[in-house]
Biotite code that builds the C-alpha atoms (Angstrom):
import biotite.structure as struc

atoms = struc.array([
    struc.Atom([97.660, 121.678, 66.315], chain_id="A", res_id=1, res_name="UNK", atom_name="CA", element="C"),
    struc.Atom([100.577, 119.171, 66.696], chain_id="A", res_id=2, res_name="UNK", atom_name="CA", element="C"),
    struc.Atom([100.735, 116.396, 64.192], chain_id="A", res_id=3, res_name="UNK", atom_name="CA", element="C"),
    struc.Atom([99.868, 113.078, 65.642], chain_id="A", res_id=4, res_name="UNK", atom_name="CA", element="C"),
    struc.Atom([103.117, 110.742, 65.232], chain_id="A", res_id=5, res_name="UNK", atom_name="CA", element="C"),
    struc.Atom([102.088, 107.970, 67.480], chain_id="A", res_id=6, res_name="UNK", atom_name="CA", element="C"),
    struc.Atom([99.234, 106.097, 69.148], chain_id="A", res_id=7, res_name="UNK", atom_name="CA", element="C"),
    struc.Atom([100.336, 107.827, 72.278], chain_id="A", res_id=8, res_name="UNK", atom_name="CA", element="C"),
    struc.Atom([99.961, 111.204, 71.002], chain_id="A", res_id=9, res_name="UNK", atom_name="CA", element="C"),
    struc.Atom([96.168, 110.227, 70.817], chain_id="A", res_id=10, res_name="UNK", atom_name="CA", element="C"),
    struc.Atom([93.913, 112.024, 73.681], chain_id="A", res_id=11, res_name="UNK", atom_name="CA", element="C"),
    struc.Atom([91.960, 109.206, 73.506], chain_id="A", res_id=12, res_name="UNK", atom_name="CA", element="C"),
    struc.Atom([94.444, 106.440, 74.355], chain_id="A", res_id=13, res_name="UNK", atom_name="CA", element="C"),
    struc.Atom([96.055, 108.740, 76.588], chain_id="A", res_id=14, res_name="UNK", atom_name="CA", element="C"),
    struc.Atom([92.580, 108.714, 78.590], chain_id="A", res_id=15, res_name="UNK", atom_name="CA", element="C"),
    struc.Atom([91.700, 104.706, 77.977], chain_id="A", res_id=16, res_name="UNK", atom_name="CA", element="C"),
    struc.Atom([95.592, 104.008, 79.625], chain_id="A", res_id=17, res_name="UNK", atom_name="CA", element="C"),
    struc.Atom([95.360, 106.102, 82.435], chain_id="A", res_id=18, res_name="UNK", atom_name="CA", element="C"),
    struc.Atom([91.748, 104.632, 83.336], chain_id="A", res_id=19, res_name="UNK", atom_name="CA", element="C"),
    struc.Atom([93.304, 101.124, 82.521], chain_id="A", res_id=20, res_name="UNK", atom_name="CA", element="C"),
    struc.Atom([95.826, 102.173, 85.872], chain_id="A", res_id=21, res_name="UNK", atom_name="CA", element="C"),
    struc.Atom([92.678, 103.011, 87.691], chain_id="A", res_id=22, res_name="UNK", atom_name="CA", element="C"),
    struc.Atom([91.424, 99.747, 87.583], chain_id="A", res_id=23, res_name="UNK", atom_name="CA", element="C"),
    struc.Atom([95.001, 97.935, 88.274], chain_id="A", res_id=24, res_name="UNK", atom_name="CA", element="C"),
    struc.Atom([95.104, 99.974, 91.355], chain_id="A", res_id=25, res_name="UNK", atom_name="CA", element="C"),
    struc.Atom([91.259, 98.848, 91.798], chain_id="A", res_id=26, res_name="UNK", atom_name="CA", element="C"),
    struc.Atom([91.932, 95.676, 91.314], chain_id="A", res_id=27, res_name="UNK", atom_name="CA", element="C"),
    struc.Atom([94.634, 95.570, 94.116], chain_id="A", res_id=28, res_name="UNK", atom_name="CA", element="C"),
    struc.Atom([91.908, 96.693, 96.789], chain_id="A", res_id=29, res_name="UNK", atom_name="CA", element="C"),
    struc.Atom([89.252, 94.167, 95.913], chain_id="A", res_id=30, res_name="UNK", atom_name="CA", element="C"),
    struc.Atom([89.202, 90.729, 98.186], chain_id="A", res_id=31, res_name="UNK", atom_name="CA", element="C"),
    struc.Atom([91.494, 87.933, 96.996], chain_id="A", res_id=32, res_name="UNK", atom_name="CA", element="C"),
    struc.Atom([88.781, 86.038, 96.176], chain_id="A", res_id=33, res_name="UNK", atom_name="CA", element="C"),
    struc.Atom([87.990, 87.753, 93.516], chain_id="A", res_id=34, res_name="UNK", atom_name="CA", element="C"),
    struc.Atom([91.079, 87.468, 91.802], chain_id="A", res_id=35, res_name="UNK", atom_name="CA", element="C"),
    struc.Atom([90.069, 85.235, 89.308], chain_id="A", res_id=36, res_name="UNK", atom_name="CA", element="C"),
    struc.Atom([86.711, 86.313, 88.648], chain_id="A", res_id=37, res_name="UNK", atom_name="CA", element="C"),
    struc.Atom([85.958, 90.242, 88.969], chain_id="A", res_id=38, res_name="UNK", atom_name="CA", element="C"),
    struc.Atom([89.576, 90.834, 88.857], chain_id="A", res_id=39, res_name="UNK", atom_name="CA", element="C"),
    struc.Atom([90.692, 89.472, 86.030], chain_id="A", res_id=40, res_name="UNK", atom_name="CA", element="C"),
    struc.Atom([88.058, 89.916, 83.989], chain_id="A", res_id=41, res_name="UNK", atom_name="CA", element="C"),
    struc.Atom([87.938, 94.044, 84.740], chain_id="A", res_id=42, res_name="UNK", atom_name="CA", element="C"),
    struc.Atom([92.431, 93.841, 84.089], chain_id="A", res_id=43, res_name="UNK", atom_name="CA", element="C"),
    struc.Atom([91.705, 92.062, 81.094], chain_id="A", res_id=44, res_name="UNK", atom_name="CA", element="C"),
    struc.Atom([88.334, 94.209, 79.794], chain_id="A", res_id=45, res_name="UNK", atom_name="CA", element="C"),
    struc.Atom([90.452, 97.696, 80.956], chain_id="A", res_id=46, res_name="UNK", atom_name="CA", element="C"),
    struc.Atom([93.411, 96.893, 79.101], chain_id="A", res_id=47, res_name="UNK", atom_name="CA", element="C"),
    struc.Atom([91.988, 95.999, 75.824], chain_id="A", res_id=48, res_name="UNK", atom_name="CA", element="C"),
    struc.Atom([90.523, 99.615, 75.659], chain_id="A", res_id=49, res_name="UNK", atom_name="CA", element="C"),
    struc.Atom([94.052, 101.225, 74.755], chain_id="A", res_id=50, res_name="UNK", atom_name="CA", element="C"),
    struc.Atom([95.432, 98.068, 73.244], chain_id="A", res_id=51, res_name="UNK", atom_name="CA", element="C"),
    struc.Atom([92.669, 98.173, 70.639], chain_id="A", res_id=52, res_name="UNK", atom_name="CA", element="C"),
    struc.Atom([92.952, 102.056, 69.716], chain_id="A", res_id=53, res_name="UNK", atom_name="CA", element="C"),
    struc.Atom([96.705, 101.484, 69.589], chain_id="A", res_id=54, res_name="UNK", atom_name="CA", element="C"),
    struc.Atom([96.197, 98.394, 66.755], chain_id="A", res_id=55, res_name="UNK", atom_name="CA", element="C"),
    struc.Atom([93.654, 100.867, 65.195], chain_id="A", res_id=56, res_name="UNK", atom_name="CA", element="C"),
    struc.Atom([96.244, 103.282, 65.146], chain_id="A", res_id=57, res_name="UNK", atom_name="CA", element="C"),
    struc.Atom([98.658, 100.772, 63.293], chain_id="A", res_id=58, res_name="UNK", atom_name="CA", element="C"),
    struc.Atom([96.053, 99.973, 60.302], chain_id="A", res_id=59, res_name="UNK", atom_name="CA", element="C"),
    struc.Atom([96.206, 101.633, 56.878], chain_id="A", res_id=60, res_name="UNK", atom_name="CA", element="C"),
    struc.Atom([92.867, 101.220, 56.068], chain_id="A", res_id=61, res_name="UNK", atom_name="CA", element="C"),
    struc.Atom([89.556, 102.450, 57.576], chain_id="A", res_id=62, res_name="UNK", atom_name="CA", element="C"),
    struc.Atom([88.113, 98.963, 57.981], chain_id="A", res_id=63, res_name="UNK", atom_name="CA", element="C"),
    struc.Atom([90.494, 97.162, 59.857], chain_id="A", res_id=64, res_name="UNK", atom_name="CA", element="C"),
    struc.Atom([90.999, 100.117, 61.900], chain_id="A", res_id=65, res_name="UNK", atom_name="CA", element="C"),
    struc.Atom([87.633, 100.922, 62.754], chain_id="A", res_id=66, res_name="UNK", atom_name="CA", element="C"),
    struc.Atom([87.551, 97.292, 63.784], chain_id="A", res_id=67, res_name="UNK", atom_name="CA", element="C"),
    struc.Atom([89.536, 97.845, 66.471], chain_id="A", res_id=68, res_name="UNK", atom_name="CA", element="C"),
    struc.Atom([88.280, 100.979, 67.757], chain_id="A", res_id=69, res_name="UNK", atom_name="CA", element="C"),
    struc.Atom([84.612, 99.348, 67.984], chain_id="A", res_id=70, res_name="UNK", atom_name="CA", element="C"),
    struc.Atom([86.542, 96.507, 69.907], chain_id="A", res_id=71, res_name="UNK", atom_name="CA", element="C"),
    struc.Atom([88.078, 99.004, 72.046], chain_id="A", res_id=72, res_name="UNK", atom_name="CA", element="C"),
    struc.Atom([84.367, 100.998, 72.633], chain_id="A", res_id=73, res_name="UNK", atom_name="CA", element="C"),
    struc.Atom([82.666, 97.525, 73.714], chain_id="A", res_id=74, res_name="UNK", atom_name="CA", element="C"),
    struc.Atom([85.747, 96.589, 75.972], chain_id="A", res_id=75, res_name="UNK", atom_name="CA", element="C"),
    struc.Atom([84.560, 100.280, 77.299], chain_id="A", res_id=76, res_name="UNK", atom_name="CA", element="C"),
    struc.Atom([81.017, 98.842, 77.683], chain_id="A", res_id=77, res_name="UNK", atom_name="CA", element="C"),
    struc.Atom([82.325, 95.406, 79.711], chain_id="A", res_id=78, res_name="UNK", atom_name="CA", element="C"),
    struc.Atom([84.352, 97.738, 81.889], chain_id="A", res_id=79, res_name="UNK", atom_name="CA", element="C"),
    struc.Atom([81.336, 99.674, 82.763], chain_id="A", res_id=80, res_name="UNK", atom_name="CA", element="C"),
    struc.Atom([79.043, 96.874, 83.315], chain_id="A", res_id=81, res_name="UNK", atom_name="CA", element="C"),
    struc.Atom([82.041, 94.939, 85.559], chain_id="A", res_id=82, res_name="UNK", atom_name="CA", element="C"),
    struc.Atom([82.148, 98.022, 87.471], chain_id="A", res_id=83, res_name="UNK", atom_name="CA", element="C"),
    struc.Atom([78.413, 97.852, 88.382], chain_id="A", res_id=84, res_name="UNK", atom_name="CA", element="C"),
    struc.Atom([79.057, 94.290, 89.311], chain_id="A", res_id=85, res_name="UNK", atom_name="CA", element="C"),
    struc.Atom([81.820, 95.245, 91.765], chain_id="A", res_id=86, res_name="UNK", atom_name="CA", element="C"),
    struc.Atom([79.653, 98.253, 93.010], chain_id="A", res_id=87, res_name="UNK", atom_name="CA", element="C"),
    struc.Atom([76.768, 95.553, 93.549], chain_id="A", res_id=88, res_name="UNK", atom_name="CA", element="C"),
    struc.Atom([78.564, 92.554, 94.779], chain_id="A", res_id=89, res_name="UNK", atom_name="CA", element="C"),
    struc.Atom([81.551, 94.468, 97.029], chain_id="A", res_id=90, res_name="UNK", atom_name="CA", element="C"),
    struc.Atom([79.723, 97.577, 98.283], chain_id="A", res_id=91, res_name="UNK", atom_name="CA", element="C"),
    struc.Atom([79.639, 101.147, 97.430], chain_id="A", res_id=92, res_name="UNK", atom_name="CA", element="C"),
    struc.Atom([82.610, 102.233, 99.805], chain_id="A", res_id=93, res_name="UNK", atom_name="CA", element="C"),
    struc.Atom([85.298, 100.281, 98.297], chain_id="A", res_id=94, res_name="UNK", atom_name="CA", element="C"),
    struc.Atom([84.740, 101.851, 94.746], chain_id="A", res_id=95, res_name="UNK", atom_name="CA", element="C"),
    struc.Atom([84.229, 105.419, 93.372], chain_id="A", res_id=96, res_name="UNK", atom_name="CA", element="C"),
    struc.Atom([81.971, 104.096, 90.790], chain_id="A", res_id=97, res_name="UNK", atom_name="CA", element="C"),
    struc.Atom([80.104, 107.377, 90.009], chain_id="A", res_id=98, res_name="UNK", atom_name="CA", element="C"),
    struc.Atom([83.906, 108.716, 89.516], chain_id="A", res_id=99, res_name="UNK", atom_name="CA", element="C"),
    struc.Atom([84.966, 105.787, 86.708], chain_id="A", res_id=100, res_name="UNK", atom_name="CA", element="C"),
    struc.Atom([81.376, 104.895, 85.465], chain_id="A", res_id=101, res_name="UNK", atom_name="CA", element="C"),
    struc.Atom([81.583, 108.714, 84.203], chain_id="A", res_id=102, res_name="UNK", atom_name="CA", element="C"),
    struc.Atom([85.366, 108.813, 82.995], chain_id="A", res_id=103, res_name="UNK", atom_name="CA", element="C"),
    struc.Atom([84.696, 105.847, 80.957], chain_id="A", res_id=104, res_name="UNK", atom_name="CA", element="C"),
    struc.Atom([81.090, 107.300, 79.207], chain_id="A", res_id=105, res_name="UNK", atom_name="CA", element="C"),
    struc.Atom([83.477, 110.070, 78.006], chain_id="A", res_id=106, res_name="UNK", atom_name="CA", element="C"),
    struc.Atom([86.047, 107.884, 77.146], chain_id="A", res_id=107, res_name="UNK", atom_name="CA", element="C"),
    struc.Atom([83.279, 106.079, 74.887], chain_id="A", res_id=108, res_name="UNK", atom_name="CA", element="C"),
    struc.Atom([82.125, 109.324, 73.547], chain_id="A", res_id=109, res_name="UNK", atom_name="CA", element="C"),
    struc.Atom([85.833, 110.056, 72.732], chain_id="A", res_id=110, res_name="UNK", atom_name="CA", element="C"),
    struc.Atom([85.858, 107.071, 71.009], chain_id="A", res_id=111, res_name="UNK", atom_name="CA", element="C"),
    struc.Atom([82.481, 107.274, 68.924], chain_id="A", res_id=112, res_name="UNK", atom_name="CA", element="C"),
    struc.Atom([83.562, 110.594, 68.080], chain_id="A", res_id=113, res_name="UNK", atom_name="CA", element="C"),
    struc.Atom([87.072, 108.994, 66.284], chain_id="A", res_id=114, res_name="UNK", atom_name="CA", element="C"),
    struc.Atom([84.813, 106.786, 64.711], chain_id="A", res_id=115, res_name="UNK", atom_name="CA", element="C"),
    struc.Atom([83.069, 109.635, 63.257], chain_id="A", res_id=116, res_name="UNK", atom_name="CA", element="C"),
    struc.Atom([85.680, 111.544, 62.446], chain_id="A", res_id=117, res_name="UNK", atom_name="CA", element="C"),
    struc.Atom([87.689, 108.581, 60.647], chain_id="A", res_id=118, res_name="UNK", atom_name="CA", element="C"),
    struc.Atom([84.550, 107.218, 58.543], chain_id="A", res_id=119, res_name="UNK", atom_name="CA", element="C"),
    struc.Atom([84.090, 111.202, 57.425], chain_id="A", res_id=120, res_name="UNK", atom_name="CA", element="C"),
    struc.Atom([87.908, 111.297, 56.141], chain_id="A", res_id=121, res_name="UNK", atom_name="CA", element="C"),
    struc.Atom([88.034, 107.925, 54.921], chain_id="A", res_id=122, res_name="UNK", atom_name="CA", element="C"),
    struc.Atom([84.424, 107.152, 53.503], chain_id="A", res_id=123, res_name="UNK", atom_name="CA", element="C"),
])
């Protein structure tokens, strides 16, 4: 197993960026006037997923970092529930919910599951 060096080495904010580029390129297809409602809130909600496991990344102690990686799972959460919105306001076709709503339930099991696994080495 390689040594983890870097919040990019981490699965998990691999995942929570690449999903974050999913719903830039989301955001691009939705009607301009949404672009300061649905938009912007799903941008802002997507990219505080890896932002907040990177600052978890960067604290020293278990509290402060766990912080962040429960900000990071309920930014997960607002995505999700955005992404119903969308679904429900713009229509089914112009959205693969089913695809997303799925990748980010793993991504928030991925993220429980660092929880876990920090609390057990640290508590």
């Amino acid at each position: 197993m390689e040594k983890i060096k870097d919040f990019t080495d981490l699965r998990i904010w691999q995942q929570a960026h690449k999903l974050m580029l999913e719903i830039y390129k989301l955001g691009a297809k939705l009607p301009r006037e949404e672009k300061f409602n649905l938009i912007d809130q799903l941008k802002r909600a997507s990219l505080s997923v890896p932002t907040n496991i990177a600052e978890a990344f960067g604290r020293f102690h278990f509290t402060d970092s766990n912080h962040f990686l429960l900000n990071a799972r309920g930014s997960a959460y607002e995505v999700r529930s955005l992404l119903m919105a969308v679904r429900d306001i713009q229509g089914k076709n112009i959205i693969n919910f089913d695809s997303l709503d799925h990748d980010y339930q793993e991504l928030i099991k991925g993220i429980n599951a660092l929880i876990k696994s920090r609390k057990g080495s640290n508590g």
